[in-house]
C-alpha positions in Angstrom: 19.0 -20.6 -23.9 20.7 -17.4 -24.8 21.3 -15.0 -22.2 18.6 -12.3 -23.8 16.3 -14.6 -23.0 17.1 -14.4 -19.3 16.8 -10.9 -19.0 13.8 -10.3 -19.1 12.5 -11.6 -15.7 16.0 -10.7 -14.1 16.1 -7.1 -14.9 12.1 -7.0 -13.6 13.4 -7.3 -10.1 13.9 -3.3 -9.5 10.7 -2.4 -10.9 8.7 -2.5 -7.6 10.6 -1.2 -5.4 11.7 2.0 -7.4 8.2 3.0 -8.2 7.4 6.3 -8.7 8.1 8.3 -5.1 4.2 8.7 -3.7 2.7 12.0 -2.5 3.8 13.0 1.0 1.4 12.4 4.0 1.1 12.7 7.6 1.0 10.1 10.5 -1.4 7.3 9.2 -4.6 6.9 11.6 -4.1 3.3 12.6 -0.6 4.4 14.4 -2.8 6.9 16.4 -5.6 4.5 17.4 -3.4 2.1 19.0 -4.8 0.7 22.4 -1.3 -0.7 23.5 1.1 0.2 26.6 3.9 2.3 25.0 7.2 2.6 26.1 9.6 5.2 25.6 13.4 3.7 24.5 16.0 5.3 26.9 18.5 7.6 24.6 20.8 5.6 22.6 19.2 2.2 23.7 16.4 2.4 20.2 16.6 1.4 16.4 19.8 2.2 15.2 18.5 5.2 12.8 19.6 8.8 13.2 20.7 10.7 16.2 21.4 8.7 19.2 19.3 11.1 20.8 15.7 10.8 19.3 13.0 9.2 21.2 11.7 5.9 20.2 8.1 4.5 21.0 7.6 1.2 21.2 3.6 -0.2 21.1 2.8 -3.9 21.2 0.2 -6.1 21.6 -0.8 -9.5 21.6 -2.6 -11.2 18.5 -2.5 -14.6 19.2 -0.5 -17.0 21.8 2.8 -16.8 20.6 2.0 -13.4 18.2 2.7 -9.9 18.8 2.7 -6.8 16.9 5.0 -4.2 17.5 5.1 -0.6 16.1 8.1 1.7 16.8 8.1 5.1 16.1 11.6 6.9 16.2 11.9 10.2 16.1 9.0 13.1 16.7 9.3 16.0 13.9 7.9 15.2 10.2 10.9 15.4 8.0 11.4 18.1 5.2 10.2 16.9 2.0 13.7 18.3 0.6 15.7 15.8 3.1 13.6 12.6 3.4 16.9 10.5 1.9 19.2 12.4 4.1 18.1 13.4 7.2 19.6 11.9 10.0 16.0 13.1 12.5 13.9 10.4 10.8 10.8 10.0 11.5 10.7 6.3 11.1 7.8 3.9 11.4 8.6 0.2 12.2 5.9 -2.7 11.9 6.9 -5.6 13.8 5.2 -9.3 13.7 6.7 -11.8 15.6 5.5 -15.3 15.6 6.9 -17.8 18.2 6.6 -21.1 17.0 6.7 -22.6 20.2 3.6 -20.8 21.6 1.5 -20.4 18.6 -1.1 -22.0 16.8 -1.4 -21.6 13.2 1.1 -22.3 9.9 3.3 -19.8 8.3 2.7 -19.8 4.7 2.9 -17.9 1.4 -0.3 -17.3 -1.1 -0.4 -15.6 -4.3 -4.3 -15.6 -4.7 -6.5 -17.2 -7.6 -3.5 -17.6 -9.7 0.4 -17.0 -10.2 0.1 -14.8 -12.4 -2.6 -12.1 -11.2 -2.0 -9.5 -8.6 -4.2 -8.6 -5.3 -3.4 -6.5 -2.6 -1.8 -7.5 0.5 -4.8 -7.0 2.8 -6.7 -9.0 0.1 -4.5 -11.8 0.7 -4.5 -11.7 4.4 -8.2 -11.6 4.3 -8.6 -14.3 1.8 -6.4 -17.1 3.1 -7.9 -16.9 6.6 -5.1 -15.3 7.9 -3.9 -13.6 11.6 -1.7 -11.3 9.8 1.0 -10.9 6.8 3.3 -9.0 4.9 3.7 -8.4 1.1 6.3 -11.2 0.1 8.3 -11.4 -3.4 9.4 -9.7 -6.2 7.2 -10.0 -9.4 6.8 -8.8 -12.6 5.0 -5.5 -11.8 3.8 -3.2 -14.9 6.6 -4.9 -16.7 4.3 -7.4 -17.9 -0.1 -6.7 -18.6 -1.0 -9.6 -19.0 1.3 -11.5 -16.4 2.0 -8.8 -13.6 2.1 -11.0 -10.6 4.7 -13.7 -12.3 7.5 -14.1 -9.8 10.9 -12.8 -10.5 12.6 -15.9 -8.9 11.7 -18.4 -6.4 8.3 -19.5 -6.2 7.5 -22.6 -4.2 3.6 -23.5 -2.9 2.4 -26.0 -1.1 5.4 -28.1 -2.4 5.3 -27.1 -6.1 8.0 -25.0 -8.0 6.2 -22.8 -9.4 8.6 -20.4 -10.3 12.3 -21.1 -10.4 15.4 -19.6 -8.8 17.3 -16.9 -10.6 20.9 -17.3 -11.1 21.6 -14.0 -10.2 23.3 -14.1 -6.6 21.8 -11.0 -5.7 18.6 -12.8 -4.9 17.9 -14.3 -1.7 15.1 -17.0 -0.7 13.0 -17.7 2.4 11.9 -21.4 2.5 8.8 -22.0 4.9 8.2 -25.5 6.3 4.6 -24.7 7.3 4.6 -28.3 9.0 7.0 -27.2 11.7 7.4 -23.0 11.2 10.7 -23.6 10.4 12.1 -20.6 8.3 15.6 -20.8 6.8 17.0 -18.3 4.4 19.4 -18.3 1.3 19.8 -19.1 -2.1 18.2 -21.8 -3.6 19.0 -23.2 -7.0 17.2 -25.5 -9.3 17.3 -27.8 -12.3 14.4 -29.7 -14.2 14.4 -31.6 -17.2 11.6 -33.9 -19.2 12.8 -37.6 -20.3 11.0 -39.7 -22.5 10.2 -42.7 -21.0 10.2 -45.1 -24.2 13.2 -43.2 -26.2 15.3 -41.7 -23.3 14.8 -38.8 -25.2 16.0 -35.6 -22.7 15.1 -31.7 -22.7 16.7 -29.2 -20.5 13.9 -26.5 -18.8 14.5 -23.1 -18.8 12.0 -21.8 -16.7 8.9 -22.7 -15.0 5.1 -20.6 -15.5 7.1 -18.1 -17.2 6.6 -16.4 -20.8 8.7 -18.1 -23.2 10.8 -15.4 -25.3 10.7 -15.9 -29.0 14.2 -15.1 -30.7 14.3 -11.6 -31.9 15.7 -13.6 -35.8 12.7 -14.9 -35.6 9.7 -13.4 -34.5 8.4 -12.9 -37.4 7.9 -16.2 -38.5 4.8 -18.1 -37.3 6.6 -21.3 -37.8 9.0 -22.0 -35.4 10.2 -25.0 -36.2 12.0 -23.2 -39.2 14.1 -20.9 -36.9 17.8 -21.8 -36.3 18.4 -19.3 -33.1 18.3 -20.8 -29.9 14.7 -20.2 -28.2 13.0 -21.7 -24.8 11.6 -24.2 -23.4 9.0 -24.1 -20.5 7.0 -26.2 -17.9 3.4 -25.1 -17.7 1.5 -25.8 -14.6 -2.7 -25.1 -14.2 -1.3 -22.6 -11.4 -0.5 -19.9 -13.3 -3.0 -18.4 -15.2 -6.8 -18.7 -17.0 -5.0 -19.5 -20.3 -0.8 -20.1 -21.2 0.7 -17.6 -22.6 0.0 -17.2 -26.6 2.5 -16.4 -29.9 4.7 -18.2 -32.1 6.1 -21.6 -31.4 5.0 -25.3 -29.9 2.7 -26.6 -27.8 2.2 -30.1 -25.9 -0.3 -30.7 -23.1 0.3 -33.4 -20.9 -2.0 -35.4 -18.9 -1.1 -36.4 -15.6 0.6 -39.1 -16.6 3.0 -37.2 -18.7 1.6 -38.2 -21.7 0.2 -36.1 -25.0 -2.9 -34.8 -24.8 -2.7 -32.5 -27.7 0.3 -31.0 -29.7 -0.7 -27.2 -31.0 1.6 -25.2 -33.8 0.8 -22.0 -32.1 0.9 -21.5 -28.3 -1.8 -20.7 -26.0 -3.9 -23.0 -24.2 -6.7 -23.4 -21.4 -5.1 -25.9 -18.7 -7.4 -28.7 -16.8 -6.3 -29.2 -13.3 -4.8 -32.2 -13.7 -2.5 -31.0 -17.1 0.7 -29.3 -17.5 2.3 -28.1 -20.7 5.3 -27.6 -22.4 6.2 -24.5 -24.8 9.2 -24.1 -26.8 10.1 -21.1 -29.6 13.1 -21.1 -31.8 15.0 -23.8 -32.8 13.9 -25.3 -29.6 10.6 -26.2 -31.2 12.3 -29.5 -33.1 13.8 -30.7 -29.5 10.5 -30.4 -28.4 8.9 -32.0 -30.9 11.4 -35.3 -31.0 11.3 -35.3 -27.0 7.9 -35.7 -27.0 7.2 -38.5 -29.7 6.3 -42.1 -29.3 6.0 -41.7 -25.7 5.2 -40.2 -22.5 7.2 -38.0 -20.4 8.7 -38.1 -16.8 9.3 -34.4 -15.1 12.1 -34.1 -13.1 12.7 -31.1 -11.0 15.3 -30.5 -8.4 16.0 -27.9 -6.1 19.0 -27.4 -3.4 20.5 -25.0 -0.8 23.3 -23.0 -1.3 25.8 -25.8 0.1 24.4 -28.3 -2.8 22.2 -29.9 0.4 18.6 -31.1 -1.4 15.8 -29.1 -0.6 12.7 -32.1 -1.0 9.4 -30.4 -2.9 6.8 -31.9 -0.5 3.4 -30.6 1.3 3.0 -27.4 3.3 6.9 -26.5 2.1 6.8 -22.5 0.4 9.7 -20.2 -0.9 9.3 -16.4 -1.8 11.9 -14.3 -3.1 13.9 -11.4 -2.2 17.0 -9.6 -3.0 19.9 -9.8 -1.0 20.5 -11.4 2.4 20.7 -8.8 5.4 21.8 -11.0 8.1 23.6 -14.3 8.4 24.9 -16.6 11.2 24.4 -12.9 13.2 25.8 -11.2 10.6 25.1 -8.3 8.9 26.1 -9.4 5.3 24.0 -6.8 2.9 26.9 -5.9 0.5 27.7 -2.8 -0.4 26.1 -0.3 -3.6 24.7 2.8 -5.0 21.7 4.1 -6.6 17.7 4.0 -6.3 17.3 0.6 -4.8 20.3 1.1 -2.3 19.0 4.6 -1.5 15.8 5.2 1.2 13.0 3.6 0.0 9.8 1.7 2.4 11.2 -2.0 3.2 9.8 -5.7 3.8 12.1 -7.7 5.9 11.5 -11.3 7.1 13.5 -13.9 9.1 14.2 -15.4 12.1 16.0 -15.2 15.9 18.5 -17.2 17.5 15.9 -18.6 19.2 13.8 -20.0 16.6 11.1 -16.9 16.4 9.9 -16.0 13.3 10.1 -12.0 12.4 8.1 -10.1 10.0 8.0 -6.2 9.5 7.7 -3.5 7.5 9.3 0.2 7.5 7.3 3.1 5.8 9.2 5.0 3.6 9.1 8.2 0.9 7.0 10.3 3.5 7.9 12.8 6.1 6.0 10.8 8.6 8.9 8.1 7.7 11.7 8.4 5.8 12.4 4.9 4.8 15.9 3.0 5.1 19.0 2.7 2.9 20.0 -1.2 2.6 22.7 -0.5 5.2 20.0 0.6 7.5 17.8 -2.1 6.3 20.0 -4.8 7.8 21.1 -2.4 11.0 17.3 -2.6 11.7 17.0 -6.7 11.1 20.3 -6.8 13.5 18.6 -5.1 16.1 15.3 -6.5 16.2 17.5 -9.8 16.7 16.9 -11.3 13.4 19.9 -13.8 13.0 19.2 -14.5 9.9 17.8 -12.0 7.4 16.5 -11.2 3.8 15.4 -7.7 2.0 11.5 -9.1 0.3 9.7 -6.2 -1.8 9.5 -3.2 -1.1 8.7 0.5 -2.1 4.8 0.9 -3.3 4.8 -3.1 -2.3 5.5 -2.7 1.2 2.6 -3.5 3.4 1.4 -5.5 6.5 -2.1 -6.2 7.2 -4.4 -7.9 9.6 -6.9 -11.0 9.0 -9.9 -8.2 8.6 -7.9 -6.5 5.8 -6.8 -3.8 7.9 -3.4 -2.3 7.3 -0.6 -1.8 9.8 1.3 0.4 8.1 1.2 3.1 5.5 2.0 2.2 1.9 3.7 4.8 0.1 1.2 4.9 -2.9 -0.7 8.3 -3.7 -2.7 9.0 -0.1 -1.3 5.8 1.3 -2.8 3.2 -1.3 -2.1 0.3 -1.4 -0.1 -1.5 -4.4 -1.5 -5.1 -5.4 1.5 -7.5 -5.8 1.8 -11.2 -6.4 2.2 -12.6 -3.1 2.2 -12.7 0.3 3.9 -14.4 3.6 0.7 -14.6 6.2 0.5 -16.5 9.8 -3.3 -18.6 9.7 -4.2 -19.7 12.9 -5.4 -23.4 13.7 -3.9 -26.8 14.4 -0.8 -27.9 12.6 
């Protein structure tokens, strides 16, 4: 595959976090409302944001055995519209959930709704999946893509199925969720997958998974691919991602579950039963296709590992969402350094886990002068001091939220009077038996 065709799901990262900065608001009523015991921070002993010498609230409560919500408040005097991205007075607003896995009752898991490729709202997410609580998870497509908005840009792993792969960009960072055991680990996954011909031997490289194939600019003009000599791509299918596959130029072969040929199109765009997945190819890529698949059925092999090569085995109740960039690691702050919209104050979703074991999501409202928002460096200074050993930055700006299992949010989004932006997924704690 040719690196265009890369790009476009790589360079859709950005495009959710630096969303258009939302009208400016004051102190959201759910903070108000709280019934919890607050507690002031002595001077210096907070968040490390600002002035050593700005108060600090702290309000928690108990959700659940083994689940609390915190929400810290730093700093008391709205900031000036002017100086939200400088001031060093805040206001900041902190949304803390932290699940213990060795008191609580329910599985961690990720959920992107009725399909992959569709967006809902956090709080419809929460609500949906039976949830105690969750936060807003990866990176997706955004207004990028109409037809496809909540197609993740990276990682994507449900219930034990890639259904979205890795980028190759370093930048992005992954949080793996064994829902059997609430174990969270964080990194950099990578992946490979391939189809094989089980009669001929017959192999074809993937290049993505449930994402639009790009035809090659030489070529989109021609309806039949199978006459274009630029490199196109080839991808895996799965009934997950949408009412329909995408449609345009190129090939199309459904497979039953066997892996065998259920129907060969000349144009793509297809229904999917639940027990099919397809393969589409454009460009030149179209004849590979075409020889892979004939006199035969095909085996799918897909692979994915940890950034030390370890294999990472797709089974049940296993789920990866993506961020960007890794905040903390071993204890370590490791967010590199950079410039520029996404590196400036913006809201922020942060996820990962203690020393301990304890499992940490929150939230920080941002783009108001009831909270300012964090820089990436302040990003990780807050993950450090809630205690989060390891770290990762998930979607923010308009994404950011956190909401309860009634659909109630925690914090306020940054959207136009605090609205809430759909988005493709969501991490969310549901209480039961494991």
């Amino acid at each position: 595959m040719t690196t265009s065709a890369r790009l476009p799901r790589a360079a859709m990262i950005a495009a959710s976090v630096l969303a258009t900065v939302a009208t400016l608001s004051v102190v959201p009523t759910a903070y108000a409302e709280s019934t919890a015991t607050d507690e002031t921070a002595a001077t210096g002993q907070g968040l490390p944001l600002g002035d050593q010498d700005l108060a600090e609230t702290r309000t928690s409560r108990t959700l659940a055995d083994g689940v609390t919500l915190t929400t810290i408040v730093r700093g008391t005097e709205p900031a000036p519209p002017d100086q939200i991205n400088t001031t060093t007075r805040g206001p900041w607003v902190v949304n803390v959930l932290t699940i213990d896995p060795a008191k609580s009752k329910g599985r961690l898991k990720a959920t992107y709704g009725p399909d992959l490729a569709r967006v809902e709202k956090t709080s419809d997410l929460v609500r949906s999946s039976g949830a105690l609580a969750g936060v807003n998870a990866s990176f997706f497509t955004f207004t990028a893509s109409r037809l496809y908005p909540g197609d993740p840009v990276g990682l994507g792993i449900f219930d034990g199925k890639l259904l979205s792969e890795p980028l190759t960009d370093p930048a992005e960072a992954n949080l793996v969720i064994d829902a059997n055991s609430n174990k969270v680990i964080t990194g950099h996954l990578r992946w490979s997958g391939d189809v094989r011909n089980r009669t001929t031997g017959a192999e074809l490289p993937l290049e993505f998974v449930n994402h639009p194939p790009v035809v090659p600019a030489a070529c989109a003009t021609l309806p039949d691919q199978t006459t274009c000599t630029s490199p196109g791509d080839v991808v895996l299918f799965t009934p997950e991602f949408a009412a329909a596959t995408p449609a345009g130029h190129g090939i199309e072969v459904v497979l039953d579950r066997h892996g065998c040929v259920v129907r060969t199109s000349t144009t793509r765009g297809t229904s999917l039963a639940a027990d099919q997945t397809s393969l589409q190819a454009t460009g030149k890529d179209t004849v590979a296709l075409l020889a892979a698949v004939a006199n035969g059925c095909l085996a799918e092999e897909i692979k994915v590992s940890d950034q030390h090569g370890e294999t990472v085995p797709l089974r049940n109740n296993l789920y990866g969402v993506t961020g960007r960039y890794q905040l903390t690691s071993g204890g370590e702050i490791v967010v590199p350094d950079g410039t520029g919209s996404f590196f400036d104050r913006n809201p922020r979703t942060i996820a990962g886990t203690t020393a301990d074991g304890k499992i940490v999501l929150a939230t920080i409202d941002g783009r108001q002068t009831t909270s300012v928002g964090t820089t990436m460096d302040e990003t990780a200074a807050v993950a450090d001091a809630l205690g989060m050993h390891d770290a990762i930055n998930l979607d923010g700006g308009g994404s950011t939220a956190m909401a309860l299992g009634d659909g109630t949010l925690v914090n306020r989004p940054s959207g136009a009077g605090g609205a809430e932006r759909a988005v493709g997924d969501a991490i969310v704690f549901v209480p039961g038996a494991r």
